[in-house]
One Martini backbone bead per residue (centre of mass of N, CA, C, O) as a GRO file, in nm:
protein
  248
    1UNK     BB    1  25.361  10.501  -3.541
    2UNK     BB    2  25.057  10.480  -3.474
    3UNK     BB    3  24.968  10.431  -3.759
    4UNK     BB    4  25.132  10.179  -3.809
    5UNK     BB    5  25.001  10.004  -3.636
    6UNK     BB    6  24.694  10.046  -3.715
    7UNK     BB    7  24.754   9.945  -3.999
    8UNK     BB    8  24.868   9.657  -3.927
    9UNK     BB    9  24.582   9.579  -3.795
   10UNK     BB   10  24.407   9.625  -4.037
   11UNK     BB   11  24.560   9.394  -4.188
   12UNK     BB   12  24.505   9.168  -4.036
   13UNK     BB   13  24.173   9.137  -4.028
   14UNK     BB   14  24.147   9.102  -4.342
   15UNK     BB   15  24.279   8.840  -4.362
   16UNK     BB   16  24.138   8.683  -4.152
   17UNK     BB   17  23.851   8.716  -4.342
   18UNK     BB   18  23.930   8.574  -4.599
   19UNK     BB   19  23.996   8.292  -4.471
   20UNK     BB   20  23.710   8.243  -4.377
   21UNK     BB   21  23.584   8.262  -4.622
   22UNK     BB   22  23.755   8.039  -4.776
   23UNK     BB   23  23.631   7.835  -4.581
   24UNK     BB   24  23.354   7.835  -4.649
   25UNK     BB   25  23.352   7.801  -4.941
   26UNK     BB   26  23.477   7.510  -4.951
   27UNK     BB   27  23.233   7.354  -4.715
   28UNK     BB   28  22.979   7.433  -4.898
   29UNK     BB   29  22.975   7.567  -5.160
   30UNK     BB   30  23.052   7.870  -5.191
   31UNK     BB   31  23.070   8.235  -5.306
   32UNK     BB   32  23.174   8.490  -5.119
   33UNK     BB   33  23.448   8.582  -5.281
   34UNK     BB   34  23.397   8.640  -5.567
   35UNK     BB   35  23.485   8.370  -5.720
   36UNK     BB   36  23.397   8.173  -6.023
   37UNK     BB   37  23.483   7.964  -5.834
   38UNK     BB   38  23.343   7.644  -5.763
   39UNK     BB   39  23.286   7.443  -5.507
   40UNK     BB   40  23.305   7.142  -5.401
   41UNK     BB   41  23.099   6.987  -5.200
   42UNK     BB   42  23.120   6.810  -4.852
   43UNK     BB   43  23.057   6.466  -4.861
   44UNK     BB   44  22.986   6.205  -4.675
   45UNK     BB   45  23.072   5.900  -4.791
   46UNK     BB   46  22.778   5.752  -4.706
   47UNK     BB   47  22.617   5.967  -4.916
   48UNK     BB   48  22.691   5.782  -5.201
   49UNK     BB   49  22.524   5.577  -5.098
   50UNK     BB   50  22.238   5.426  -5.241
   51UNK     BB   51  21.963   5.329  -5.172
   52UNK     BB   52  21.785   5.118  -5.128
   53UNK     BB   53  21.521   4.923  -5.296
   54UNK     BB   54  21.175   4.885  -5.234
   55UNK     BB   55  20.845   4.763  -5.099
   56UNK     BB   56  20.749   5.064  -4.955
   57UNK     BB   57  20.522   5.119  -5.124
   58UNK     BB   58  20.183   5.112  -5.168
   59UNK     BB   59  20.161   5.032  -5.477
   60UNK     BB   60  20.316   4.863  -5.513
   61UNK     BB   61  20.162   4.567  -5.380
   62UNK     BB   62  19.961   4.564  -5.633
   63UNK     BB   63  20.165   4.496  -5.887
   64UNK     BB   64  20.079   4.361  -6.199
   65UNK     BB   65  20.036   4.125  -6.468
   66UNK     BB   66  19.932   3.866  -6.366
   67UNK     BB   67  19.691   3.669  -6.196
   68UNK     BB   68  19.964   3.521  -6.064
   69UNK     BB   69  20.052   3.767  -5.859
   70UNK     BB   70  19.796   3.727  -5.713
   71UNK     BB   71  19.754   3.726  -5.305
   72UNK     BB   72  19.661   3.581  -5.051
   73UNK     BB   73  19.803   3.583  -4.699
   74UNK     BB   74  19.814   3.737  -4.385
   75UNK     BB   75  19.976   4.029  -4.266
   76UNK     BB   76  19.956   4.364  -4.296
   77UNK     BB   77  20.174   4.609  -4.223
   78UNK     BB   78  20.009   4.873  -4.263
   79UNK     BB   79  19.698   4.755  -4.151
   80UNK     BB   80  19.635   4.479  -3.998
   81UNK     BB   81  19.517   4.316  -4.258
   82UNK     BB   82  19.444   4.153  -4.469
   83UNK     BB   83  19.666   4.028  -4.768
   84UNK     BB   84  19.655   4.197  -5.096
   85UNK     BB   85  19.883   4.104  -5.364
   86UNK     BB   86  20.184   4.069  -5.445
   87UNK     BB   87  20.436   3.806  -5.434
   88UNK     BB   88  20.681   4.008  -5.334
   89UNK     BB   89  20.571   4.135  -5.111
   90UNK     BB   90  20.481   3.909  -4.942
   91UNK     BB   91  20.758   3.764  -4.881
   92UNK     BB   92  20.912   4.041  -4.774
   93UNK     BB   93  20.656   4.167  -4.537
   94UNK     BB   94  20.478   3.925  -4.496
   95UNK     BB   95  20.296   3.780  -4.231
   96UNK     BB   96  20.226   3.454  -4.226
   97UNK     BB   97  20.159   3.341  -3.933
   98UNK     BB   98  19.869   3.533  -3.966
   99UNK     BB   99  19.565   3.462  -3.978
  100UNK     BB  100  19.310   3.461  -4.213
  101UNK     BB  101  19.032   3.560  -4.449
  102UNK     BB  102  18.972   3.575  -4.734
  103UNK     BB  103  18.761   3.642  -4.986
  104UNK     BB  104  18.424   3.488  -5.124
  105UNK     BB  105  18.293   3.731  -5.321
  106UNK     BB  106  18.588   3.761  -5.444
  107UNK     BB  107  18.799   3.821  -5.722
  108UNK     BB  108  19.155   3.793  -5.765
  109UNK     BB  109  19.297   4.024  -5.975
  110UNK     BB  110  19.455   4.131  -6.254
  111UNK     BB  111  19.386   4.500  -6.339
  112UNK     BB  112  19.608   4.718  -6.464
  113UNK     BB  113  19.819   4.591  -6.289
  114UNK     BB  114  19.622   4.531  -6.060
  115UNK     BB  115  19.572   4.413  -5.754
  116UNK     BB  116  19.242   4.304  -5.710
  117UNK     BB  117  18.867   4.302  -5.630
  118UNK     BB  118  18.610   4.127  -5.784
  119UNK     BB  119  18.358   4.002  -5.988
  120UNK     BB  120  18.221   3.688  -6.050
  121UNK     BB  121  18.089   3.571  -6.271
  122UNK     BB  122  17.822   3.437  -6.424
  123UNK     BB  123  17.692   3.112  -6.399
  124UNK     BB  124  17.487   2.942  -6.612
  125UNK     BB  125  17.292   2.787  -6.707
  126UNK     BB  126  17.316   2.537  -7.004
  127UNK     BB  127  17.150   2.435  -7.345
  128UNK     BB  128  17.337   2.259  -7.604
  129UNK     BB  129  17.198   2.225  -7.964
  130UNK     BB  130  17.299   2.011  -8.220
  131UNK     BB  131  17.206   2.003  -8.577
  132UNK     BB  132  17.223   1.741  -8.823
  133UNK     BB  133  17.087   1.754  -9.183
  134UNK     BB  134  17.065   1.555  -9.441
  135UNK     BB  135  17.006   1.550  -9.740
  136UNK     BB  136  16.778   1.343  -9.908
  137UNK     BB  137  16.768   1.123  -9.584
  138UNK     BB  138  16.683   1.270  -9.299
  139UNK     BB  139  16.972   1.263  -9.150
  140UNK     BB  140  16.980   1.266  -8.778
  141UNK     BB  141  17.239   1.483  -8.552
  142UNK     BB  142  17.209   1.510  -8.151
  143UNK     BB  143  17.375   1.733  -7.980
  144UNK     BB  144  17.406   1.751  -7.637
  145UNK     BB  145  17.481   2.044  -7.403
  146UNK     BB  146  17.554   2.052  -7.070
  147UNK     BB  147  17.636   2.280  -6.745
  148UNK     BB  148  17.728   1.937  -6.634
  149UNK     BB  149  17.889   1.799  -6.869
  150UNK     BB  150  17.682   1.666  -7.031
  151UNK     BB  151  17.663   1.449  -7.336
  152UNK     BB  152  17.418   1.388  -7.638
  153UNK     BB  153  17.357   1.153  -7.832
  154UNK     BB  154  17.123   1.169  -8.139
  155UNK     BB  155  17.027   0.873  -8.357
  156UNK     BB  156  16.843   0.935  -8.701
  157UNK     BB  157  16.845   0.787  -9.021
  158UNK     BB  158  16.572   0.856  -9.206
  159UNK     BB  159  16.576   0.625  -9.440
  160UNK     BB  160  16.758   0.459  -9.367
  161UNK     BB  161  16.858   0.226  -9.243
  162UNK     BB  162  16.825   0.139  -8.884
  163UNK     BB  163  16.843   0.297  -8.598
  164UNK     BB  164  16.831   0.435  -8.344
  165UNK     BB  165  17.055   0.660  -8.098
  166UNK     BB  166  17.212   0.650  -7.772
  167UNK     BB  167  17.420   0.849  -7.603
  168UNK     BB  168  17.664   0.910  -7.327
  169UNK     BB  169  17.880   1.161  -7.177
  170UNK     BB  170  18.165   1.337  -7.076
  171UNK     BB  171  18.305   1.604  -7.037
  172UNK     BB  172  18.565   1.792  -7.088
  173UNK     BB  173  18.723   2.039  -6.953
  174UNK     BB  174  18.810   2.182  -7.204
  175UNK     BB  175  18.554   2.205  -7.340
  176UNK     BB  176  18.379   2.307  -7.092
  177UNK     BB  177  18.500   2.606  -7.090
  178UNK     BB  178  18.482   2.693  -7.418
  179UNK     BB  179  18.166   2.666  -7.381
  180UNK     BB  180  18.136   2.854  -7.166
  181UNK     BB  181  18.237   3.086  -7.247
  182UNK     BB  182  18.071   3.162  -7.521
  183UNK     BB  183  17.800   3.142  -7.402
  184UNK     BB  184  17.827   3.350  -7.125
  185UNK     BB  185  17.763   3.552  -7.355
  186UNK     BB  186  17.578   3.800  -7.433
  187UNK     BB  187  17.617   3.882  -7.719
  188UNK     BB  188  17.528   3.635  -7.875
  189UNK     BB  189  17.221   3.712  -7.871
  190UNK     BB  190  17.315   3.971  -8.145
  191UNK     BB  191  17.327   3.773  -8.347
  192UNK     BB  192  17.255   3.639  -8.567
  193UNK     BB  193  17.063   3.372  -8.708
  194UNK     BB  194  17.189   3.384  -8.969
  195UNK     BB  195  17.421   3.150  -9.202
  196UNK     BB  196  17.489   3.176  -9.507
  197UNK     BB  197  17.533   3.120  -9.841
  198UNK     BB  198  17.589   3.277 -10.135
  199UNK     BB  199  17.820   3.148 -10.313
  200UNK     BB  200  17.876   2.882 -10.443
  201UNK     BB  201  17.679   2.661 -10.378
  202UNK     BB  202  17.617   2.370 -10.213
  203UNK     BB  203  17.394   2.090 -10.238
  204UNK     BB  204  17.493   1.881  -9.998
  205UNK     BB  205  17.539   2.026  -9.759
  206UNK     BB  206  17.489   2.009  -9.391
  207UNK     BB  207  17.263   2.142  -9.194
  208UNK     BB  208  17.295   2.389  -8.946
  209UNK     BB  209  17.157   2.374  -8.586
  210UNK     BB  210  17.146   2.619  -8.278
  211UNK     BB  211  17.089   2.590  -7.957
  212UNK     BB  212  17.035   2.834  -7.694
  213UNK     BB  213  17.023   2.799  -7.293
  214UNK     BB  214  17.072   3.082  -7.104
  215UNK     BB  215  16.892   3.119  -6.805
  216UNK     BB  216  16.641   3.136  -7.039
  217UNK     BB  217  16.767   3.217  -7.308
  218UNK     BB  218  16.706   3.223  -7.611
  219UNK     BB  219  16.866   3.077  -7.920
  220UNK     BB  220  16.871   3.048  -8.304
  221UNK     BB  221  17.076   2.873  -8.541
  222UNK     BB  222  17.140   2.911  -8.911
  223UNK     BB  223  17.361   2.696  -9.094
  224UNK     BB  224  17.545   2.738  -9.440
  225UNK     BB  225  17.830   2.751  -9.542
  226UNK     BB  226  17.993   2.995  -9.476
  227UNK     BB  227  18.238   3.249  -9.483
  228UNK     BB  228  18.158   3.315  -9.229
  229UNK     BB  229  18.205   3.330  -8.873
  230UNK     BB  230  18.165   3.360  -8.521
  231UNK     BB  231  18.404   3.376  -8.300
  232UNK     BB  232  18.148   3.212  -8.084
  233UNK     BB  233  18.024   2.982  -8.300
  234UNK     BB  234  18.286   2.857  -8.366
  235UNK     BB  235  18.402   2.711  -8.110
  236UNK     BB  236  18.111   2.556  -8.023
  237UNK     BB  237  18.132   2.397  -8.223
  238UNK     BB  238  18.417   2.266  -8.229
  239UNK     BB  239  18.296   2.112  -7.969
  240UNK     BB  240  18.113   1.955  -8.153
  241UNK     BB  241  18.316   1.799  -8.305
  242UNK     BB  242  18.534   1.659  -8.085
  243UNK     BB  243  18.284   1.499  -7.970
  244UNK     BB  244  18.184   1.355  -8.193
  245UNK     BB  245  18.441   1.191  -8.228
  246UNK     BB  246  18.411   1.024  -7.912
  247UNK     BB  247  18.051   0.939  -7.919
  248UNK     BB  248  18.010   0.740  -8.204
   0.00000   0.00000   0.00000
C-alpha cells in the first residue's frame, strides 16, 4: 500500500511538470518537450502593426533630386541651428517661426543627391568681339558683348558704297545666361586657335574672328566653315548670330 501511494505521488508530479513545459513551449514558441512541432510565439496584437516611416534619419534630411528640393530657413530640430536641407523635411519637422540667417558666401545645392553648400562660381568681368569679313570687299560687322550686358554692332561697308554704323543693344536675359556659361569655362583657353575647313572649301564664305577676354586673359580665335566646331565655341557664336538678327 505504502508503494502504491509513492507510485501514485511520483506519477501526479511527472504530469504536472509536462503540462507546464508545453505551457512554456505554448507562450515562448520554444521546444523544451522535445517535440518536432514548433509552435508560433504569441505576439500582442498592436506589435503586428508596422511603425510609421518618417524623416528622423539624419541623412534624409539632406536627401535631395535637384538644386529645388533644397532650402534654407527655420530652427533644426535636432541641432537647434539654422536648418538647411530637403524642402520635404523642412515642411515636417522644422520650426519655421524661429529666425535664423542662411549662408550667404555659399550656394545651397543638391551634388550627390545631397543638399550641401558650395562655394559659388566665380563669374569674371569679360569681353566677347566678333568680326566677320567678306572677301572681296572688305566688308566688315564686329559685334562687341561685354559681361554687363550691353552689346555694340559696327559697321564698315569696305568698299561697298555706305557709311560706317554704330549700334547699341541690350542683351537678352537668356543671351547673357548662354554667353556666360560658356565663356567662364576656364577649359576654353585649351582649345585649338585654328577652326578650318579642310575638303571641299568655299571660297566665298566669310571668315570668323573670334577674340575673348575673361578676367585678363585672352584668346583669338580663326573660324572658316570647320566641319566641326567645339560645343562652347559654338553656344558663344550662337549667341552672337541671335542679337546680329535684333541689333542690325
Amino acid at each position: 500500500m505504502k508503494y502504491l501511494t509513492l507510485l501514485i505521488l511520483v506519477s501526479s508530479l511527472l504530469l504536472t511538470g509536462c503540462i507546464a513545459l508545453k505551457s512554456i513551449d505554448w507562450a515562448l514558441g520554444t521546444n523544451f518537450s522535445g517535440s518536432d512541432e514548433v509552435q508560433e510565439p504569441l505576439l500582442p496584437e498592436e506589435s503586428a502593426v508596422p511603425p510609421e516611416e518618417t524623416l528622423t534619419e539624419t541623412e534624409d534630411k539632406y536627401l535631395c533630386e535637384t538644386d529645388l528640393d533644397c532650402v534654407c530657413g527655420g530652427q533644426d530640430p535636432e541641432t537647434g541651428r539654422c536648418f538647411y536641407g530637403n524642402k520635404e523635411y523642412q515642411e515636417e519637422f522644422v520650426d519655421l517661426d524661429v529666425q535664423c540667417s542662411c549662408r550667404r558666401d555659399r550656394v545651397l545645392l543638391c551634388k550627390e543627391n545631397k543638399c550641401q553648400y558650395v562655394e559659388p562660381e566665380k563669374n569674371h568681368t569679360f569681353v566677347a568681339k566678333r568680326t566677320i569679313e567678306k572677301r572681296g570687299t572688305d566688308e566688315k560687322v564686329i559685334l562687341t558683348i561685354k559681361s554687363d550686358g550691353i552689346a555694340i554692332r559696327n559697321y564698315f561697308p569696305g568698299r561697298l558704297s555706305g557709311k560706317p554704323e554704330t549700334t547699341q543693344r541690350a542683351l537678352l536675359e537668356d543671351e547673357l545666361t548662354r554667353i556666360n556659361t560658356s565663356i567662364q569655362d576656364p577649359e576654353i583657353f585649351d582649345l585649338p586657335r585654328n577652326w578650318q575647313c579642310e575638303d571641299d572649301c568655299p571660297t566665298n564664305f566669310p571668315t570668323t574672328w573670334l577674340y575673348i577676354n575673361v578676367g585678363g586673359n585672352e584668346a583669338s580665335f580663326s573660324i572658316y566653315y570647320p566641319e566641326e566646331l567645339d560645343p562652347q565655341l559654338d553656344t558663344i557664336l550662337s549667341v552672337f548670330d541671335d542679337l546680329e538678327e535684333r541689333i542690325k
